[in-house]
N, CA, C and O of each residue as an XYZ file, in Angstrom:
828
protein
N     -42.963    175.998    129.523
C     -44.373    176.181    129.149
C     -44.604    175.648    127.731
O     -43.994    176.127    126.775
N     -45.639    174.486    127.580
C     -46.322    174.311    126.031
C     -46.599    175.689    125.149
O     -47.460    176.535    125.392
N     -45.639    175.689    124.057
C     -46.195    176.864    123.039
C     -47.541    176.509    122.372
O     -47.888    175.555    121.676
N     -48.314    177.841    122.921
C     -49.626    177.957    122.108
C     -49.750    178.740    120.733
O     -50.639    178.595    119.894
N     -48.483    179.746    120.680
C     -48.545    180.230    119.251
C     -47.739    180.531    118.686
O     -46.850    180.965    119.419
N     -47.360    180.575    117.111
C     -46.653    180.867    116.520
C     -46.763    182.366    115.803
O     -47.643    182.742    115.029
N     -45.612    183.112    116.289
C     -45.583    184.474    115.533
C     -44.251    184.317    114.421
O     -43.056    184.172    114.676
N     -45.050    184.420    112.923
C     -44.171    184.400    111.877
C     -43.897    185.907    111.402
O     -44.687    186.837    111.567
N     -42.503    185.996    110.715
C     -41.743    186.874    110.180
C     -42.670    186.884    108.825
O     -43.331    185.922    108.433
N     -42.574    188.304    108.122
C     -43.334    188.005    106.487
C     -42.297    187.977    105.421
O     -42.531    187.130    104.559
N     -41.190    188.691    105.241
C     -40.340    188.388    104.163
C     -39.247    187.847    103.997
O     -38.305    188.307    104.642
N     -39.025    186.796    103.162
C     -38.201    185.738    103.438
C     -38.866    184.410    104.195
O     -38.178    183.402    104.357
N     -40.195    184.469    104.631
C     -40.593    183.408    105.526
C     -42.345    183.215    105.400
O     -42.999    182.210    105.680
N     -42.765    184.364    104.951
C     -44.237    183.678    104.397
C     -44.341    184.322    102.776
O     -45.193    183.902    101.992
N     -43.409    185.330    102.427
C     -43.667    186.272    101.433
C     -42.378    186.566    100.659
O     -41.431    186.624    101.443
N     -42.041    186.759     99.455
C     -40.577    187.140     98.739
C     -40.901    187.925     97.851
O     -42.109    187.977     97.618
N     -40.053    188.742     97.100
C     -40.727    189.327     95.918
C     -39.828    188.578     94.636
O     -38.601    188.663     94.674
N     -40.321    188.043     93.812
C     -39.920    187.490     92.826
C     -38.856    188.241     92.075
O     -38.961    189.438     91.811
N     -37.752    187.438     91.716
C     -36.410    187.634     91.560
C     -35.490    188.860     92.147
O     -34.566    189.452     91.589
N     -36.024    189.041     93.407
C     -35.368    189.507     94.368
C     -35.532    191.463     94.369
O     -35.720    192.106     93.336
N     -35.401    192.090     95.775
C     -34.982    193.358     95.408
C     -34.342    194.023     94.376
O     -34.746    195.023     93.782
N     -33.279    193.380     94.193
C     -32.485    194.069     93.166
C     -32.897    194.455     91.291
O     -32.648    195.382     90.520
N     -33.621    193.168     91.217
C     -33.833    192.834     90.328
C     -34.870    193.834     89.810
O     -34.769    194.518     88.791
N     -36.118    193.797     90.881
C     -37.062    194.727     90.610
C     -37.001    196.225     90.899
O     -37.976    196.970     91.004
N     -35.495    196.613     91.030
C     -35.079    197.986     90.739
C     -34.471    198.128     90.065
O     -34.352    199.353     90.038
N     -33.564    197.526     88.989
C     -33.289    197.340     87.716
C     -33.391    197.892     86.952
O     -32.448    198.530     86.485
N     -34.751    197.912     86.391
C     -35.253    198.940     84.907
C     -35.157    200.282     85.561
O     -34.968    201.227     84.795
N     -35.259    200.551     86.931
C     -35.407    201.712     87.140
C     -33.591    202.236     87.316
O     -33.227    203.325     86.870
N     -33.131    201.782     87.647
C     -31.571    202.229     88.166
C     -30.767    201.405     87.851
O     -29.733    201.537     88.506
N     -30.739    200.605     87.155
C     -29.780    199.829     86.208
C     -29.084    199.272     87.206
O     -29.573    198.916     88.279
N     -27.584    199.154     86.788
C     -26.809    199.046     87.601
C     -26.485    199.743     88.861
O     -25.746    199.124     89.627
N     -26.806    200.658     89.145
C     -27.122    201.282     90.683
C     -28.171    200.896     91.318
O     -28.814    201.651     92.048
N     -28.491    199.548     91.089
C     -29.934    199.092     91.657
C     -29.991    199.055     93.477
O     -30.811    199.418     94.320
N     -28.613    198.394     93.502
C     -27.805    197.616     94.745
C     -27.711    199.037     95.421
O     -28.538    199.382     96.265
N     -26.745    199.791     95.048
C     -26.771    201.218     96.031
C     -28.020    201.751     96.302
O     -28.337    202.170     97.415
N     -28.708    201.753     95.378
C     -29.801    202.881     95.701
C     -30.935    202.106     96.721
O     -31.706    202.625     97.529
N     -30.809    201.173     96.497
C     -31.851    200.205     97.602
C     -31.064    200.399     99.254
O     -31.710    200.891    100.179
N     -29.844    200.012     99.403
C     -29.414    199.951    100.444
C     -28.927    201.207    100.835
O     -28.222    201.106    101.839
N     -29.063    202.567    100.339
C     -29.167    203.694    100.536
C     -30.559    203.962    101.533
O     -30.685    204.208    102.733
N     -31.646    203.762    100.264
C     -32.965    203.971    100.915
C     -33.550    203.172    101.945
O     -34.415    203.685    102.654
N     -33.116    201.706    102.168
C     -33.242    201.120    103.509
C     -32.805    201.466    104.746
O     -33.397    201.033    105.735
N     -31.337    202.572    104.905
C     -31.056    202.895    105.781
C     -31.775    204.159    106.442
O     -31.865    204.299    107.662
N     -32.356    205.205    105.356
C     -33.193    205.980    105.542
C     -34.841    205.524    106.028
O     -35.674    206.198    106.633
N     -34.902    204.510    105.649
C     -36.592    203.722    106.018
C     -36.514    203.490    107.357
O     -37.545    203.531    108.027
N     -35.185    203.192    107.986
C     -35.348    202.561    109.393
C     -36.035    204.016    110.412
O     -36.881    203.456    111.108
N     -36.046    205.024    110.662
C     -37.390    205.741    111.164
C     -38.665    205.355    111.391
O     -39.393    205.100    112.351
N     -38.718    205.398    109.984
C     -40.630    204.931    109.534
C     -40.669    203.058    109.739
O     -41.790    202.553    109.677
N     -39.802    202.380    109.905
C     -40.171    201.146    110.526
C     -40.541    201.198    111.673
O     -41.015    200.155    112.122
N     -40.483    202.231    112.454
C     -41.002    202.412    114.033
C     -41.615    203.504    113.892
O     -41.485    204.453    114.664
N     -42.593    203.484    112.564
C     -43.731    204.704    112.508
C     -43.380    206.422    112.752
O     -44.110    207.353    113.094
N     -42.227    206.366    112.479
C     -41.476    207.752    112.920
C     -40.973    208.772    111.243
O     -39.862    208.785    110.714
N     -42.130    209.442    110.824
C     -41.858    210.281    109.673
C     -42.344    209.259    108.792
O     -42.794    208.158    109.110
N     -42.122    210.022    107.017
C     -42.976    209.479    106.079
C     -41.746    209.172    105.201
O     -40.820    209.972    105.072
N     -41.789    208.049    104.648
C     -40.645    207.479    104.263
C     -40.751    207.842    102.416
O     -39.790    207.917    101.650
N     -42.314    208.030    102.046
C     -41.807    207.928    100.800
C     -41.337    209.827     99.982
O     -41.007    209.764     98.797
N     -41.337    211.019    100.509
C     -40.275    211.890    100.560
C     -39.117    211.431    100.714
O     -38.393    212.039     99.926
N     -38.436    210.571    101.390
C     -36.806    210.218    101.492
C     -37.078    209.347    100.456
O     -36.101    209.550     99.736
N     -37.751    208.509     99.891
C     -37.373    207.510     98.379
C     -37.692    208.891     97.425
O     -36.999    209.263     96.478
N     -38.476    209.305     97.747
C     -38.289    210.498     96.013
C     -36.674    211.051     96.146
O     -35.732    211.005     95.356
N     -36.791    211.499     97.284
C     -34.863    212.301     96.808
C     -34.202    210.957     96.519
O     -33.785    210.907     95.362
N     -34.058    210.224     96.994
C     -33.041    209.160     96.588
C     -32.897    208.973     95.340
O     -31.953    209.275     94.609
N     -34.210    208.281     95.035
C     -34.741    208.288     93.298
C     -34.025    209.603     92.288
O     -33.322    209.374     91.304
N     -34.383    210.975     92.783
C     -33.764    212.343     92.081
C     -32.283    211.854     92.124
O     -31.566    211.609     91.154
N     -32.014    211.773     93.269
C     -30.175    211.558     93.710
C     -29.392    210.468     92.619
O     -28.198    210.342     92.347
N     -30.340    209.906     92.234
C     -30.080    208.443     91.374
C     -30.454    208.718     89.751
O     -30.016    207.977     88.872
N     -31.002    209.455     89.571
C     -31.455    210.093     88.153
C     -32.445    209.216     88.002
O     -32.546    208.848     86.832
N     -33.446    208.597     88.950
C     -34.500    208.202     88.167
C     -35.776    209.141     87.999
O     -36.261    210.002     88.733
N     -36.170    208.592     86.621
C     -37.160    210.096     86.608
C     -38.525    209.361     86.683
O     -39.485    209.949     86.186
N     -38.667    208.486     87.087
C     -40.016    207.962     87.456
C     -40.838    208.381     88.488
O     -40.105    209.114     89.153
N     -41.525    208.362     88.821
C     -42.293    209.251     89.686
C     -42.462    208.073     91.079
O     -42.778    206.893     90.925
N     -42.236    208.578     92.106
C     -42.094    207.889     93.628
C     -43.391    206.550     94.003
O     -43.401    205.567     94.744
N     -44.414    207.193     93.008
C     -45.588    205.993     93.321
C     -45.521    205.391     92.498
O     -45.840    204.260     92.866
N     -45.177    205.400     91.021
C     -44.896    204.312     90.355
C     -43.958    203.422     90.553
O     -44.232    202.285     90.169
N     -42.387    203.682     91.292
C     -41.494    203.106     91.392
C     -42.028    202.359     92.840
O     -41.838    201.201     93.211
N     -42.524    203.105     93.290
C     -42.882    202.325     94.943
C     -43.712    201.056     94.604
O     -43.412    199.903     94.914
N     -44.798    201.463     93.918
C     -45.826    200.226     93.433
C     -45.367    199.086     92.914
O     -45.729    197.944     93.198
N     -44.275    199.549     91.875
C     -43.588    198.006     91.201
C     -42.850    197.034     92.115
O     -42.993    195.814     92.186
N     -41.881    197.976     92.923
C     -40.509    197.510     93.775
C     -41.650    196.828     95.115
O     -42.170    195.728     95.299
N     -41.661    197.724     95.614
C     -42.344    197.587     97.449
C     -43.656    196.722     97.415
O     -43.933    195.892     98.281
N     -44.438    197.010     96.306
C     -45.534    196.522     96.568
C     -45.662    194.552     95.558
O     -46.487    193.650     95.706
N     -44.379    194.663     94.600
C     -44.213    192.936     94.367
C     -43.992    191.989     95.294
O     -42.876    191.742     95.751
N     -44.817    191.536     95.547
C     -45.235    190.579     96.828
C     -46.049    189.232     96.665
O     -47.270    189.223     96.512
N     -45.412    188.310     96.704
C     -45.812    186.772     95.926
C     -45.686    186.405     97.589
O     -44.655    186.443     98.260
N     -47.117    186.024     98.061
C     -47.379    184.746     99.303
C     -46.844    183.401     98.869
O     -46.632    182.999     97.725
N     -46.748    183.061     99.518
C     -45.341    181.993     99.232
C     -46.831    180.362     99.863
O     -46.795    179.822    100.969
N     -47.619    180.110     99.014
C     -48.722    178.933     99.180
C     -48.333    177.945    100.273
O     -49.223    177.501    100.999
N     -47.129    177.589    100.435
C     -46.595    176.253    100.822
C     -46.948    177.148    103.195
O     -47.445    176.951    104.304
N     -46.148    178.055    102.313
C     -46.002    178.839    104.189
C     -47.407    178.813    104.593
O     -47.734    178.312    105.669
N     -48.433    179.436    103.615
C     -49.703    180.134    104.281
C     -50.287    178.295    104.566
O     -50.576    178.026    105.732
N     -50.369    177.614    103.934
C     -50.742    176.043    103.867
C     -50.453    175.353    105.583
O     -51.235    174.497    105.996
N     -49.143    175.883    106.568
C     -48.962    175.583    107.520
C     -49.686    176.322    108.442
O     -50.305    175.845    109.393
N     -49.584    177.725    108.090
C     -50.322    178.835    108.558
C     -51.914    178.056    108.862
O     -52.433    177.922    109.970
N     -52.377    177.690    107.778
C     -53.837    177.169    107.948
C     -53.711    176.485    108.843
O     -54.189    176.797    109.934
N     -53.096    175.456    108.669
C     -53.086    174.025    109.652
C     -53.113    173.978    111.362
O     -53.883    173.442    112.159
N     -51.498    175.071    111.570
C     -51.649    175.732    112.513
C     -52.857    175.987    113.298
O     -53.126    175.614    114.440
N     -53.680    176.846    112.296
C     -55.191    177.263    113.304
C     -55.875    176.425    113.377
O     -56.386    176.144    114.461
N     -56.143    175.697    112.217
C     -57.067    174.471    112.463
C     -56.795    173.447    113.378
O     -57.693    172.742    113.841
N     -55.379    173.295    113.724
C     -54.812    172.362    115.147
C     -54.785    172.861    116.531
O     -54.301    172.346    117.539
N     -55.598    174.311    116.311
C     -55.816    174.849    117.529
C     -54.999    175.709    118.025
O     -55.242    176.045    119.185
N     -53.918    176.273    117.414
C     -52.920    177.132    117.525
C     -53.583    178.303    117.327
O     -54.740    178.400    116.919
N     -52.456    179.670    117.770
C     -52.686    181.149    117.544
C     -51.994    181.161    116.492
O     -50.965    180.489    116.425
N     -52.303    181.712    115.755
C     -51.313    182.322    114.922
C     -50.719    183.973    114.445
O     -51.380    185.011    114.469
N     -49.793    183.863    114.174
C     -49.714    185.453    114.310
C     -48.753    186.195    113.413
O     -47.846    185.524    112.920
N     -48.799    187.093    113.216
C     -47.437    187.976    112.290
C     -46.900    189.129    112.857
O     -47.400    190.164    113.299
N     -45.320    188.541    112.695
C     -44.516    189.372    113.135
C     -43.740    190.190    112.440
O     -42.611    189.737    112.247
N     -44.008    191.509    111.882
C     -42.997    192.102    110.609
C     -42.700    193.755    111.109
O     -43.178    194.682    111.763
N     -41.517    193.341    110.257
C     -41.042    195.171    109.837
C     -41.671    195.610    108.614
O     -41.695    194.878    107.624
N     -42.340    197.124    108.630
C     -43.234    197.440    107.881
C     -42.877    198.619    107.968
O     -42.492    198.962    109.086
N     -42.861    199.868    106.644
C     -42.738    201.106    107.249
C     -44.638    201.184    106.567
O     -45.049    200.297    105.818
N     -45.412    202.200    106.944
C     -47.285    202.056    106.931
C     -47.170    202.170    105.761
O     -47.478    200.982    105.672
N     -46.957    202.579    104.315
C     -47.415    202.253    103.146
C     -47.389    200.650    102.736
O     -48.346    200.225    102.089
N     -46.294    199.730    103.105
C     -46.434    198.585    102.443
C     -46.975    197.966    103.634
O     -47.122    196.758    103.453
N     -47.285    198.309    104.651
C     -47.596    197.485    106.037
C     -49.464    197.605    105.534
O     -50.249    196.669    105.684
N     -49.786    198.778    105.026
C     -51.329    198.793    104.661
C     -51.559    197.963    103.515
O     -52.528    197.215    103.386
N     -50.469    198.151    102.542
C     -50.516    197.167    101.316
C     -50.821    195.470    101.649
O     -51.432    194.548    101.109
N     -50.173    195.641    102.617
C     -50.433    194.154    103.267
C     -51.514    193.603    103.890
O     -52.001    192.475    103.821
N     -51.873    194.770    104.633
C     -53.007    194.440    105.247
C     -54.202    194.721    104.445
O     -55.029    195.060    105.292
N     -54.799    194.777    103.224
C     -55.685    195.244    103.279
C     -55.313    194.584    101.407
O     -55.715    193.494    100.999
N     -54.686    195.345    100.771
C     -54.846    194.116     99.456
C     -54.065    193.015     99.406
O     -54.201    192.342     98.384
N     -53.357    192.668    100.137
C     -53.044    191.035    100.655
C     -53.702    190.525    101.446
O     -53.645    189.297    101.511
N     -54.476    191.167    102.245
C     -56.329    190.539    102.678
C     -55.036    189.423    104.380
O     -55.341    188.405    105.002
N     -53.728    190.308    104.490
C     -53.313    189.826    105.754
C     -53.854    189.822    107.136
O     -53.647    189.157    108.151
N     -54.498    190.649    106.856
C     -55.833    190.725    108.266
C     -56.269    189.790    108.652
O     -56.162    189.281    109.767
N     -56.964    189.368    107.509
C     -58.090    187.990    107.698
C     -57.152    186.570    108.348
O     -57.513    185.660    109.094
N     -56.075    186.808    107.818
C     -55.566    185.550    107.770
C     -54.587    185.163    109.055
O     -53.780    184.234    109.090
N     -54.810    185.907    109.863
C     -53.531    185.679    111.241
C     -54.614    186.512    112.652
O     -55.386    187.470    112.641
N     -54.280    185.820    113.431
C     -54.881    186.133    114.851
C     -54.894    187.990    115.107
O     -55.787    188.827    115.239
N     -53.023    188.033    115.076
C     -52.778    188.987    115.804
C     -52.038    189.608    115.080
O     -51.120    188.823    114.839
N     -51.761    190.971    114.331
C     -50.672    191.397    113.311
C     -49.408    192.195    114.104
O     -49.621    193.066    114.947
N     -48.767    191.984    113.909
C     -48.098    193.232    115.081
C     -46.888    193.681    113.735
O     -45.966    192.947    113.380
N     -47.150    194.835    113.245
C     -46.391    195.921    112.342
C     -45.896    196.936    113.357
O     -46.398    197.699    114.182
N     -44.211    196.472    112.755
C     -43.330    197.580    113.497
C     -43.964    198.930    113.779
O     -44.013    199.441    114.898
N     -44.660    199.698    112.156
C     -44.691    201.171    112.337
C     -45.999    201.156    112.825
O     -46.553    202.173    112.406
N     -46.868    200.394    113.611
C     -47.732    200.206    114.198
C     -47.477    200.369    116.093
O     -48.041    201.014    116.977
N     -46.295    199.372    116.043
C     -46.265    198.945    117.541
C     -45.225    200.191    118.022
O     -44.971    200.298    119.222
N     -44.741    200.956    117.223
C     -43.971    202.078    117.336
C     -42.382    201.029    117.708
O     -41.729    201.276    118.721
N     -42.191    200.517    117.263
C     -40.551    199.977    117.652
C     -40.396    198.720    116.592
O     -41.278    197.911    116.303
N     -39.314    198.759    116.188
C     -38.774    197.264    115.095
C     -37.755    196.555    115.641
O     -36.859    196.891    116.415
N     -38.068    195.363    115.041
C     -37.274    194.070    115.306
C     -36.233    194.470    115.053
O     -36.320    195.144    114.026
N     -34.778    194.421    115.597
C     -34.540    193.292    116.658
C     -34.533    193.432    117.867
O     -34.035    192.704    118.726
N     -34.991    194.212    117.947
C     -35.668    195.400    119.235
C     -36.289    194.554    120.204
O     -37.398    194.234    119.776
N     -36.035    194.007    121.425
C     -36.440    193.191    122.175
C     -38.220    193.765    122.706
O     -39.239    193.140    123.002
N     -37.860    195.331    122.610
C     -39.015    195.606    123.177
C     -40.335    195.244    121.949
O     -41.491    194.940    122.247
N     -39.927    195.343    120.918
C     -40.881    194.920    119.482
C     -41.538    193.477    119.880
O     -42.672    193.140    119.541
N     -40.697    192.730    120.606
C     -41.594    191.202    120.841
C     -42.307    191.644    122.449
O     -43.510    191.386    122.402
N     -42.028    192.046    123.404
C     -42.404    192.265    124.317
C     -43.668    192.399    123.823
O     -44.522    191.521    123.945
N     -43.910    193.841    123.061
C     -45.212    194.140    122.528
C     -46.294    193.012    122.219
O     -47.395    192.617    122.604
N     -45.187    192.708    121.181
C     -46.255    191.999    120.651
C     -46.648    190.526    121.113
O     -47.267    189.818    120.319
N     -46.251    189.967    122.577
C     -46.560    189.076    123.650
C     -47.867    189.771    123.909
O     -49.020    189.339    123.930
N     -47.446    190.772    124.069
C     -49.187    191.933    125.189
C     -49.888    191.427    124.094
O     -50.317    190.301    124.349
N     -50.094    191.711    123.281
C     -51.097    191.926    122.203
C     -51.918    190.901    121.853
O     -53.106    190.883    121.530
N     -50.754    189.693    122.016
C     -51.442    188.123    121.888
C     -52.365    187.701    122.728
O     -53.260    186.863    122.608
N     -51.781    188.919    124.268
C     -52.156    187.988    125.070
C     -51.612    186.560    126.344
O     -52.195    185.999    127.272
N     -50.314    186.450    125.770
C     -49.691    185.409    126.320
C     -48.121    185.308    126.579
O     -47.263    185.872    125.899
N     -47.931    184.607    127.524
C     -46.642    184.685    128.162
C     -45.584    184.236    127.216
O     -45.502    183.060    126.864
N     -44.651    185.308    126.740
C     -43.885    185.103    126.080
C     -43.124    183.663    125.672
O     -42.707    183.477    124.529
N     -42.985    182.618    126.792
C     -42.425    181.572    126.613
C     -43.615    180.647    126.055
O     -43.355    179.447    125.968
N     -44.644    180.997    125.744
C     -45.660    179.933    124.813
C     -45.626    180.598    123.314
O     -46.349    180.216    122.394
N     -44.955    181.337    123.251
C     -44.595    182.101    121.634
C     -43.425    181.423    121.167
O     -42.376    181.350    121.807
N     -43.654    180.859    119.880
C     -42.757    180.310    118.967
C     -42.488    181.303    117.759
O     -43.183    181.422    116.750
N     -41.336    181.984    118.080
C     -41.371    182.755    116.579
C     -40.303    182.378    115.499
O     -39.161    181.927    115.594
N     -41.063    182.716    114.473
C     -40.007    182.105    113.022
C     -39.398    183.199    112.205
O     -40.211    183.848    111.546
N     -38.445    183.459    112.130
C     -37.639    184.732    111.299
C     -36.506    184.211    110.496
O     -35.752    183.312    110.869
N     -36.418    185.061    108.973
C     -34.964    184.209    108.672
C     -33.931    185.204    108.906
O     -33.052    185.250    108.046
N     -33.823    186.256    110.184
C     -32.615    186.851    110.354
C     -32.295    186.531    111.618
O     -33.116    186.622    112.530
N     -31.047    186.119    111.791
C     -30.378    185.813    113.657
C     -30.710    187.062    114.004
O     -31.860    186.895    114.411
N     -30.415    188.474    114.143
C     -30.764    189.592    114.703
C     -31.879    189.230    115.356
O     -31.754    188.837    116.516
N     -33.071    189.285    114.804
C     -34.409    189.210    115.123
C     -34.557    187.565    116.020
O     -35.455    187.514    116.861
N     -33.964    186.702    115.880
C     -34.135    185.612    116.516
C     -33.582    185.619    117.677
O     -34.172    185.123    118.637
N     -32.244    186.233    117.810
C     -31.804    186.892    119.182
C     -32.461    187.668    119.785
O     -32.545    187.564    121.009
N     -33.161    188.740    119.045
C     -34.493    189.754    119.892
C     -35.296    189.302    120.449
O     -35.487    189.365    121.663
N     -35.831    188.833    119.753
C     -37.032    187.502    120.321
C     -36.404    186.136    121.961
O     -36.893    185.606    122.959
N     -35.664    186.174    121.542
C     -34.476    185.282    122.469
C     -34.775    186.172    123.884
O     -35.442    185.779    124.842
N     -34.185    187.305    123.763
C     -34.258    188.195    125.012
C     -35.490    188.586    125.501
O     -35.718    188.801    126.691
N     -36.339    188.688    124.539
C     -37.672    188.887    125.375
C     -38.568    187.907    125.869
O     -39.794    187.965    125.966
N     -37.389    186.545    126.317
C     -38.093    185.259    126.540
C     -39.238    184.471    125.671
O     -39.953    183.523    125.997
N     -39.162    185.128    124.579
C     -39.863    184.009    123.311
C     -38.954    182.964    122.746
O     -37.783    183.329    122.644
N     -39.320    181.344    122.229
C     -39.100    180.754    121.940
C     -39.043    181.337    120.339
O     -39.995    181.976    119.890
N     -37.729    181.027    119.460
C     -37.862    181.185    118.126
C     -36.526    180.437    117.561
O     -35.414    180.074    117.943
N     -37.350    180.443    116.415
C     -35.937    179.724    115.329
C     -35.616    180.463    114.091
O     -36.528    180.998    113.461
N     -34.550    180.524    113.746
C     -34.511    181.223    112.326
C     -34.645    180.084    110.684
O     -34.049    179.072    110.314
N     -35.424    180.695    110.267
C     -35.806    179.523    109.198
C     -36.311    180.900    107.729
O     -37.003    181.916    107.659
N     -35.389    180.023    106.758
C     -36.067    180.628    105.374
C     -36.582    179.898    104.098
O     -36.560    178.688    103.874
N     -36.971    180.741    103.440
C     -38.031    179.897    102.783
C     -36.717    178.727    101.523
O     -36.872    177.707    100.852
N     -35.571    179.649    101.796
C     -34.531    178.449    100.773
C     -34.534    176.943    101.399
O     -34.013    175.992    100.816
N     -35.062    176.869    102.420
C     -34.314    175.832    102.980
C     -35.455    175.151    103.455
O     -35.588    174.652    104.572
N     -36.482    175.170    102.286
C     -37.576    174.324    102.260
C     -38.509    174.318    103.365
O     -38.326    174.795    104.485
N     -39.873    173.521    102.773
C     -41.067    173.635    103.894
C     -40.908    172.486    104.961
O     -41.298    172.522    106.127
N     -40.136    171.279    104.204
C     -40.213    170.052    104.652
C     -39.350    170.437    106.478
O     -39.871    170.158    107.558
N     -37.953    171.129    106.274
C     -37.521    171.791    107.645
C     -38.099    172.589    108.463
O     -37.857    172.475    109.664
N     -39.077    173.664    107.948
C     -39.778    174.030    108.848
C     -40.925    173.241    109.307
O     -41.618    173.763    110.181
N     -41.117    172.563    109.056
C     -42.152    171.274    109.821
C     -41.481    170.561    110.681
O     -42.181    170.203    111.628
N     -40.176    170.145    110.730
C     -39.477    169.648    111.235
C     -39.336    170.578    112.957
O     -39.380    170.277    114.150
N     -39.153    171.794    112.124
C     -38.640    172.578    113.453
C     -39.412    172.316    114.435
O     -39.252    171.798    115.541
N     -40.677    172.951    113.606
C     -42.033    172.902    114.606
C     -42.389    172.156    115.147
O     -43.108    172.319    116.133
N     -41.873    170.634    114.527
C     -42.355    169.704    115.433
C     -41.523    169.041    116.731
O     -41.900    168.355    117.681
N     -40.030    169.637    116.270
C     -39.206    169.465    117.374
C     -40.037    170.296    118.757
O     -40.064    169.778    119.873
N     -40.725    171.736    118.432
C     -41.428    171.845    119.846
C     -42.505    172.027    119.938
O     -43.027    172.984    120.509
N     -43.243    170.801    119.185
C     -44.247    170.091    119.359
C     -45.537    170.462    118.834
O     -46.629    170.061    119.237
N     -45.381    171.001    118.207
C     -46.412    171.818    116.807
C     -46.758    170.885    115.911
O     -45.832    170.451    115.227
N     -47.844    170.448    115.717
C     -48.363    169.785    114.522
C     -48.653    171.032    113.331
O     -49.467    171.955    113.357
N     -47.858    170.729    112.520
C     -48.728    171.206    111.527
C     -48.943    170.925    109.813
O     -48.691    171.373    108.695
N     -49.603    169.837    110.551
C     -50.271    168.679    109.158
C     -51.200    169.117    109.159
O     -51.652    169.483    110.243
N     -51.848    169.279    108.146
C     -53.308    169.610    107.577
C     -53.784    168.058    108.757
O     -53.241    166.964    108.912
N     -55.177    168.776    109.456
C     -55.932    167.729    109.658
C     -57.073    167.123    109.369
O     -57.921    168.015    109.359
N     -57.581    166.085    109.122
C     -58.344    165.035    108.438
C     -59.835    165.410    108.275
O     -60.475    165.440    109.327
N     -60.393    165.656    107.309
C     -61.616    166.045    107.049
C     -62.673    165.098    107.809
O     -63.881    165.302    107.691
């Protein structure tokens, strides 16, 4: 089947946070930046499938860690530094304007999934959103793309999805979507490439 749409991944692939996780937990936890992040990610995976409130498990962590900053300030700096990456959203446009769906595919636990939607103005800008703690299940969760096929609208094998983790590209794999894994290191010029290997234009087109 001709793919009619592309469902993109958001971090690492339309979105990064400037000089990385670690970095922007730093001032807060110094050198325990690395533990305390991959502590609290393992506790987030719940609330990526909308299950409990994730930011009670970052305050104890934070206590557990001696930071004495308060859970919404540390959340706001870390979770909510979020740089759109121009070059991605630029294909994104093109995409629709060439007649494509376009769409987003992310893990979200609902505080930064609203952050997104609503002061990153991500709404406006994609067909169809499909947020893990929304669709009640996360990537690499085969049933997470299933979903979000329904939602589009369309038979999984006209879905092209872009992620930069194999997990999630294998998920997608099983639920008969077309996808590739692609990150933003490895330039825009390859992901044009990809896309056009299955047959995606997405050149800005001619005024």
């Amino acid at each position: 089947m001709t793919i009619q749409h592309v469902l993109f991944d958001a971090d690492g692939v339309l979105q990064e946070i400037p000089g990385g996780w670690y970095a922007a937990m730093e001032p807060y936890a110094g050198d325990m930046a690395r533990d305390l992040l991959h502590k609290t990610w393992k506790e987030e995976l719940p609330s990526l499938a909308g299950r409990g409130d994730y930011l009670p498990l970052l305050a104890a962590t934070l206590a557990e860690y001696g930071v004495s900053a308060a859970v919404e300030v540390v959340y706001a700096d870390v979770w909510h530094r979020i740089d759109r990456n121009d070059e991605s959203f630029a294909i994104v446009d093109a995409l629709r304007r060439n007649g494509y769906g376009v769409h987003l595919g992310t893990n979200q636990e609902r505080y930064r999934g609203a952050h997104m939607r609503t002061t990153m103005g991500y709404d406006g800008l994609f067909d169809v959103s499909c947020y893990s703690y929304h669709l009640g299940v996360a990537k690499p969760d085969p049933a997470f793309f299933v979903e979000a096929a329904r939602r589009i609208g369309a038979e999984p094998s006209s879905i092209l999805f872009v992620d930069d983790s194999a997990a999630n590209v294998d998920g997608a794999r099983s639920a008969g979507l077309i996808a590739e894994q692609w990150e933003l290191a490895q330039g825009h010029d390859v992901l044009r490439a990809l896309l056009a290997r299955h047959g995606l234009n997405a050149s800005a087109p001619a005024l």
